[in-house]
C-alpha positions as semicolon CSV with decimal commas, in nm:
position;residue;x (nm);y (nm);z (nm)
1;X;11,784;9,172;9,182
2;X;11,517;9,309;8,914
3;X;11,194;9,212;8,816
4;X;11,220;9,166;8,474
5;X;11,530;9,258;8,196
6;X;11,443;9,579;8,121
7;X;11,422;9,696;8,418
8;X;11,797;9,594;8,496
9;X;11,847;9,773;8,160
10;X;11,683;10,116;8,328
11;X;11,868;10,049;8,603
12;X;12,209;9,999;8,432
13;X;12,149;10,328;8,193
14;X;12,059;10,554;8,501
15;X;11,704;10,624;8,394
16;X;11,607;10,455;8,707
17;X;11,779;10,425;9,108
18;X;11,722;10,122;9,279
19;X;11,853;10,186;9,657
20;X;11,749;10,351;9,970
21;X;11,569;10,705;10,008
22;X;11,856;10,841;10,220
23;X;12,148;10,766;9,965
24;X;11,939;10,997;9,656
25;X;12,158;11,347;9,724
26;X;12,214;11,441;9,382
27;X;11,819;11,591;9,334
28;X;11,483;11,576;9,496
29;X;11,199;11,272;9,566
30;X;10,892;11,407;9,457
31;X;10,669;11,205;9,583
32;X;10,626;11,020;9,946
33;X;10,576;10,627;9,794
34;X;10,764;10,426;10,037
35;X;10,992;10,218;9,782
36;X;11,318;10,148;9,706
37;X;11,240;10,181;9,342
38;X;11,253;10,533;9,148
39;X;11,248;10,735;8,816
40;X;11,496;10,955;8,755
41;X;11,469;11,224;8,563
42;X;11,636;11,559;8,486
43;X;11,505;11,862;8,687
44;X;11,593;12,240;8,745
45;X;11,841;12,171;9,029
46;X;12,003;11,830;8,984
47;X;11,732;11,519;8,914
48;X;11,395;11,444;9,003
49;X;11,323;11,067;9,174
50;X;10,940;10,973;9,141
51;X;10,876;10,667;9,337
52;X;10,720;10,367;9,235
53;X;10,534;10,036;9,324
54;X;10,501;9,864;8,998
55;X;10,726;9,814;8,734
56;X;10,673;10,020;8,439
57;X;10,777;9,725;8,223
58;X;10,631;9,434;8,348
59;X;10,407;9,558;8,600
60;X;10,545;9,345;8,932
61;X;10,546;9,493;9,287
62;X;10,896;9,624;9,359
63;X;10,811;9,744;9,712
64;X;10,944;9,520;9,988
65;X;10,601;9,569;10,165
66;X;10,395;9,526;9,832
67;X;10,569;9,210;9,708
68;X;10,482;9,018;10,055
69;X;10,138;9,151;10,044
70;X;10,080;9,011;9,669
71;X;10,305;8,696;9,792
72;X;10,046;8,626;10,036
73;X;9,747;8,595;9,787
């Protein structure tokens, strides 16, 4: 499930992972967001994953913990 179209599109080209932290073993996270939701992007040593909270596209909460926080309001 995705947020918004283009996001499935990022998703479907690679430019972005969708899935748990422990299953990333082709590169490194770089940062600690807890999410399920990450760029990818070439780096020196496989690919870099930067997590994120908000869509880039649409700007939703992807986090499990941020979506039931804003689902509250």
């Amino acid at each position: 499930m995705n947020c918004c179209e283009a996001m499935g599109e990022a998703v479907d080209r690679g430019a972005m992972y969708q899935g748990p932290k422990h299953r990333i073993d082709d590169g490194r996270i770089v940062n600690e967001i807890d999410t399920e939701y990450f760029i990818r992007s070439a780096g020196g040593r496989g690919y870099d994953y930067l997590g994120i909270n908000y869509c880039p596209f649409c700007g939703r909460a992807l986090s499990n913990s941020l979506w039931a926080a804003e689902k509250k309001k």
